[in-house]
C-alpha positions as CSV (number, residue, x, y, z in Angstrom):
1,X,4.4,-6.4,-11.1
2,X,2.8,-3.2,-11.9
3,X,2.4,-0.1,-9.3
4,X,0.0,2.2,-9.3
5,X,-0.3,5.4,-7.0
6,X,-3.7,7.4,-6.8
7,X,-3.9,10.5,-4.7
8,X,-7.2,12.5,-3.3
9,X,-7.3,16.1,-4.4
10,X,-5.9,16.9,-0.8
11,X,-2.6,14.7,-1.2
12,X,-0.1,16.4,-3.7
13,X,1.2,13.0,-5.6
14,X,5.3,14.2,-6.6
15,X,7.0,11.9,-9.2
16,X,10.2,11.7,-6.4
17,X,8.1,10.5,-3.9
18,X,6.1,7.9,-6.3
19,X,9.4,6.4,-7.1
20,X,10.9,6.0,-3.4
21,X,7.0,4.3,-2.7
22,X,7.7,2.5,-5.7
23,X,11.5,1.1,-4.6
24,X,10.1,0.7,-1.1
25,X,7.0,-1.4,-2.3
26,X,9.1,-3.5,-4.3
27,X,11.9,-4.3,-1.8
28,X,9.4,-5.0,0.5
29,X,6.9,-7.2,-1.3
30,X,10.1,-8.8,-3.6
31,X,9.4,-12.7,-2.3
32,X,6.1,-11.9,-3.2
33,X,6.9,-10.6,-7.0
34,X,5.9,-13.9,-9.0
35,X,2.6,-13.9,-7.6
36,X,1.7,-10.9,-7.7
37,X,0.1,-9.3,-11.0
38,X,-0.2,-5.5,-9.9
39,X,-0.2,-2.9,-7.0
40,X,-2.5,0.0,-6.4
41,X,-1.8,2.9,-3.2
42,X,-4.5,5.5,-2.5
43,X,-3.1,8.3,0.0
44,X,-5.9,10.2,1.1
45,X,-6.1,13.3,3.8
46,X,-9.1,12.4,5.4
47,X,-10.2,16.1,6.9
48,X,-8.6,18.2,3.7
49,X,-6.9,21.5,5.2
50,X,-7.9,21.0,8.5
51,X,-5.6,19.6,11.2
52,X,-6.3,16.5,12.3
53,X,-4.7,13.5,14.3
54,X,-4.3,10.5,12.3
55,X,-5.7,12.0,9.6
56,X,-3.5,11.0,6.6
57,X,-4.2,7.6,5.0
58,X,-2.4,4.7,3.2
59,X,-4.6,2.0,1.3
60,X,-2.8,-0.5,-0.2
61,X,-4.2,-3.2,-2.4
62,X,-2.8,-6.0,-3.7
63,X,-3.7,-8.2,-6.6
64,X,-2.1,-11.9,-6.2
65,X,-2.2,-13.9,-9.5
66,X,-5.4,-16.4,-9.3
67,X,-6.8,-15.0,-5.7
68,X,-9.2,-12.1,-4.8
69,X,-7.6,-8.5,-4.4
70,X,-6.1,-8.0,-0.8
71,X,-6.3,-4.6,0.9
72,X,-5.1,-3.4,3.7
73,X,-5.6,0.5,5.0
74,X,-3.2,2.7,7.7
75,X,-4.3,6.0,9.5
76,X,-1.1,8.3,10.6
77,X,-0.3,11.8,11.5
78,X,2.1,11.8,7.8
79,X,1.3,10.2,4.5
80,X,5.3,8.5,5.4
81,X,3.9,7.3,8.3
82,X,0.4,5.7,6.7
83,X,2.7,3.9,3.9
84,X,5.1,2.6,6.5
85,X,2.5,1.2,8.3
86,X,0.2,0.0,5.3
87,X,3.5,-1.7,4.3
88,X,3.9,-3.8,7.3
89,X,0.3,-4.9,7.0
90,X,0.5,-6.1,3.6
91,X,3.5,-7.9,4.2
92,X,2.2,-9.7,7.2
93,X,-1.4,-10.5,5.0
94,X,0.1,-11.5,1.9
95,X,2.4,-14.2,3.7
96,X,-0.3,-15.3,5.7
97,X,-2.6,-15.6,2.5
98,X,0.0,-17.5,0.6
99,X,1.0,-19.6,3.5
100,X,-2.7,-20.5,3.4
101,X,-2.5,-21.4,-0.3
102,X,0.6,-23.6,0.5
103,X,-1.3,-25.7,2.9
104,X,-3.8,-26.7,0.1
């Protein structure tokens, strides 16, 4: 399972923090790993240097072996926040969607 991290120009991307995304993404997602070909995050800051509420935001799409790409996106007041968020989502999607793929 690769992981990829992308960052807007307004998001500083530090390899420290990549790799604690990285360890949390796969702890998280590890029932998943076989069936799952790659990872991609986007943190974005949605108003730049401005101050904004929820303005900080985790996209997190998955790529399942065989199945369309499955996104899922989090607004927060913290780029933490966003990825803790986006991270429940994406759990909660990709077990439905492979539930799903059981039944058939």
């Amino acid at each position: 399972m690769k992981i990829q991290f992308n960052t807007d120009r307004n998001v500083e991307g530090h390899e420290r923090a990549e790799a604690y995304f990285s360890a949390e993404l796969e702890t998280a997602l590890a029932r998943f790993e076989e069936k799952i070909t790659r990872i991609e995050v986007h943190f974005g800051d949605e108003n730049s240097a401005k101050f904004g509420v929820n303005d900080k935001r985790c996209l997190i799409e998955v790529r399942p072996a065989k199945l369309q790409p499955v996104v899922v996106t989090e607004h927060a007041d913290s780029v933490e926040k966003a990825f803790r968020g986006a991270l429940d989502k994406i759990k909660k999607t990709l077990a439905t969607t492979f539930e799903k793929q059981k039944a058939f």
